[in-house]
C-alpha positions as CSV (number, residue, x, y, z in Angstrom):
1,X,2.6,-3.8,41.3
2,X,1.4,-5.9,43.9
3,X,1.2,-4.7,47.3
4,X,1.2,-8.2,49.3
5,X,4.3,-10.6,49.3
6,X,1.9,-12.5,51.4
7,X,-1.8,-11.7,52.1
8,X,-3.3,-12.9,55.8
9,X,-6.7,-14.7,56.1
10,X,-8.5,-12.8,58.6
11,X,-10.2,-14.3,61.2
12,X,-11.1,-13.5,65.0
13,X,-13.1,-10.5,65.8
14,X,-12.3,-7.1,63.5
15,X,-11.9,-4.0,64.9
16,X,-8.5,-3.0,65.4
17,X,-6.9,-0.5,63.3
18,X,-5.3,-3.0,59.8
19,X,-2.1,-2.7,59.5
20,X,0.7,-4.1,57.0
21,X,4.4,-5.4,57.7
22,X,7.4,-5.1,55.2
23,X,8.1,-8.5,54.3
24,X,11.3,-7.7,56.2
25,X,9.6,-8.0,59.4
26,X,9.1,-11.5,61.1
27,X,5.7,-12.5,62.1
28,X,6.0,-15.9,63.4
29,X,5.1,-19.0,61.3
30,X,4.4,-17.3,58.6
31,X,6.5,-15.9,55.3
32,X,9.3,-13.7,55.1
33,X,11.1,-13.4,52.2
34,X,12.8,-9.6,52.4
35,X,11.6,-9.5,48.6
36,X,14.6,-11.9,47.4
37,X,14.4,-15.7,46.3
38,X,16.8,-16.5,48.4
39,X,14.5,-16.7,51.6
40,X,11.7,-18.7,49.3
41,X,10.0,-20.6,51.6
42,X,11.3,-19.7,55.1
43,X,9.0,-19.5,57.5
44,X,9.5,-16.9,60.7
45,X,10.4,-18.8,63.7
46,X,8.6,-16.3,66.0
47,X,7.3,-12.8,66.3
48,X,9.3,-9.2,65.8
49,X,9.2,-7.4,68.8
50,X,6.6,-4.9,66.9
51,X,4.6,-7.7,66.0
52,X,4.5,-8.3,69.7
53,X,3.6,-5.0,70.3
54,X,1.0,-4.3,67.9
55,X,-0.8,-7.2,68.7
56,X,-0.7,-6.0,72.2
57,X,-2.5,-3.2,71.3
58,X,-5.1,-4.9,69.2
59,X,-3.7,-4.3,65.3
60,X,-5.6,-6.2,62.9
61,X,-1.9,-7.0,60.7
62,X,-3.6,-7.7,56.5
63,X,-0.2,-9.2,55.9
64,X,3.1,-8.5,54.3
65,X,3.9,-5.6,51.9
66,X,6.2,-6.3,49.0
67,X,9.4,-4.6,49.0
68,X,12.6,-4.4,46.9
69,X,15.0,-7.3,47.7
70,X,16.6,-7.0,51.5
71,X,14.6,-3.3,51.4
72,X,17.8,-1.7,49.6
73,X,15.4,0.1,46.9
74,X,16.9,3.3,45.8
75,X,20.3,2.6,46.6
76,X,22.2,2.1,43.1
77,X,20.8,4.7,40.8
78,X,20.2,3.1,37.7
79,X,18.7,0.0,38.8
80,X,14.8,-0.4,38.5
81,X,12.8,0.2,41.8
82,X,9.3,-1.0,41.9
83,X,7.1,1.1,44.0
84,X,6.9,0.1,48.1
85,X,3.9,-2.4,48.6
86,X,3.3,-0.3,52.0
87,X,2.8,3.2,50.1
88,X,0.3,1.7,48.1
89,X,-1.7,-0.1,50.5
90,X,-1.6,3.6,53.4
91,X,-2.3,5.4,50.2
92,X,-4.9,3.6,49.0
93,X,-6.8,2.9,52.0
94,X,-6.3,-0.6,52.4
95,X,-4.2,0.0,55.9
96,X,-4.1,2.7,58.6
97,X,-0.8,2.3,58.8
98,X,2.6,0.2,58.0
99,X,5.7,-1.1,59.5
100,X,9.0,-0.4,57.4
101,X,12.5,-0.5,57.6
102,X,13.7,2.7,55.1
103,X,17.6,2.5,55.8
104,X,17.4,4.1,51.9
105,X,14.9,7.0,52.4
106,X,13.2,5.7,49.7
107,X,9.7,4.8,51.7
108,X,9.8,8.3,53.1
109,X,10.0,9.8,49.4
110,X,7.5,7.8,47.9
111,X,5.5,8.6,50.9
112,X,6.0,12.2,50.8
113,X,5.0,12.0,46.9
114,X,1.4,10.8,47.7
115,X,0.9,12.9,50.5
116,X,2.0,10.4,53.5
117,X,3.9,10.5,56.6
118,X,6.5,8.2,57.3
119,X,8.3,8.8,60.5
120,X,11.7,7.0,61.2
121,X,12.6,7.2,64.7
122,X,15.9,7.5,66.5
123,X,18.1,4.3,66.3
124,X,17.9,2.5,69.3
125,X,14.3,3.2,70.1
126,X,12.3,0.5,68.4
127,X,13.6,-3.1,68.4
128,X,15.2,-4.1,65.3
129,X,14.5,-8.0,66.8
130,X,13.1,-10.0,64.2
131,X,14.0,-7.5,61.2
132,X,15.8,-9.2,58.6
133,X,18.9,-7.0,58.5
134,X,20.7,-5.4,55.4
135,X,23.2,-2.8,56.9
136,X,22.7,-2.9,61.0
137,X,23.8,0.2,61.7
138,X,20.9,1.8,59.7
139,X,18.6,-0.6,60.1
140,X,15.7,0.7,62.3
141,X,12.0,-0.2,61.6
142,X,9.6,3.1,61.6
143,X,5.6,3.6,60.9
144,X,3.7,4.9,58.2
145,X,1.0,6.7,58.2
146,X,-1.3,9.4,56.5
147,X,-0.2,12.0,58.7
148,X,2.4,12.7,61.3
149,X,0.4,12.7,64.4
150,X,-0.8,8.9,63.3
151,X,2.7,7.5,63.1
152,X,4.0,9.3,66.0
153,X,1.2,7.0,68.1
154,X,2.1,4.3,65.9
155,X,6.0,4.8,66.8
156,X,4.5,4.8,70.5
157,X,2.9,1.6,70.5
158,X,6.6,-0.1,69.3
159,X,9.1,1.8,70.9
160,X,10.3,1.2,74.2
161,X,13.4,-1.0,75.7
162,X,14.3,-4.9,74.2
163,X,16.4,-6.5,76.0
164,X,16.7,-9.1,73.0
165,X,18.4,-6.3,71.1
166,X,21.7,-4.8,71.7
167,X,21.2,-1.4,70.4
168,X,18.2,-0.3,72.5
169,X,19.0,2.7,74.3
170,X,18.3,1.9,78.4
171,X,15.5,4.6,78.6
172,X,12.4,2.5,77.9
173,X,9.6,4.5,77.9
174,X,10.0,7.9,76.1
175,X,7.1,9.3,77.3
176,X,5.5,7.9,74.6
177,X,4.3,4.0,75.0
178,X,0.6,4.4,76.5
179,X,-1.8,4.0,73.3
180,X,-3.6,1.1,72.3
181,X,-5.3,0.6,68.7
182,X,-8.5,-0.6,71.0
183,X,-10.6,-3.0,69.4
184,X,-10.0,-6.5,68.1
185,X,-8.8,-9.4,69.0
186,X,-5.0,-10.4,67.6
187,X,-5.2,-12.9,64.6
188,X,-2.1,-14.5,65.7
189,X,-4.1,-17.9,65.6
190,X,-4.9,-17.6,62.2
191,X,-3.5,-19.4,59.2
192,X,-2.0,-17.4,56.7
């Protein structure tokens, strides 16, 4: 299987940590199809609130993983499930880390099978804004990572209060929004 729905040209200055988005994540003016035909050739109209954040903290995003269509993968038993384009691309090196939305569980088990970490936070505490939805009360985007301590900073550097999403619970800190990825400059002029 491919990992990349959609593979970024990387320009700018390299440094920051690379990171890779679920092609259910928006990531302004560039594609996001949530792995179905339907959303061939839509184009995000502006950033996720990760997206925001990462770049804030100097990510170097390689582009977007492929997933199974609207990320339900592992819900219907007997239907074929390609692996997750983000396991392979943590597991083989290619990122430090990526940006999912497991409402099935099925990025943490394929994650757990190779030895990875993926760590879905509390719902409420990252911004679902600019996630393409499947079922909103389950929806919530979380970080993986090779080990536990990895996407608990990774979970730190997008969590924290959005007022552009309804869910967010008022506390917006959490102790846990100081890091940076250092490094880098964000590739958000680049064409994809």
């Amino acid at each position: 299987m491919d990992i990349f729905a959609t593979k970024y040209e990387i320009c700018g200055q390299a440094g920051g940590q690379p990171a890779v988005l679920e092609d259910t994540i928006f990531h302004g003016g560039r594609p996001v199809t949530a792995g179905s035909k339907m959303l061939e050739g839509f184009m995000a109209p502006f950033d996720a609130t990760v997206v925001e954040r990462l770049d804030q903290a100097g990510a170097q995003i390689l582009g977007k993983s492929m997933t199974s269509e609207f990320g339900a993968g592992g819900l219907f038993a007997n239907a074929p499930c390609p692996p997750s384009g983000a396991v392979l691309a943590v597991s083989e090196g290619i990122a430090a880390f990526a940006l999912c939305n497991d409402y099935t569980g099925k990025v943490r088990q394929e994650a757990a099978s190779v030895g990875l970490c993926y760590l879905h936070p509390a719902y409420g505490t990252v911004s679902r804004y600019g996630l393409v939805h499947c079922v909103s009360s389950m929806d919530q985007i979380g970080a993986l990572a090779q080990s536990p301590e990895e996407a608990a900073r990774v979970v730190g550097i997008i969590a924290g209060h959005d007022p552009k999403d309804g869910a967010m619970l008022p506390n917006s800190e959490f102790g846990i929004r100081n890091s940076e990825f250092g490094g880098g400059a964000s590739n958000s002029d680049c064409d994809s």
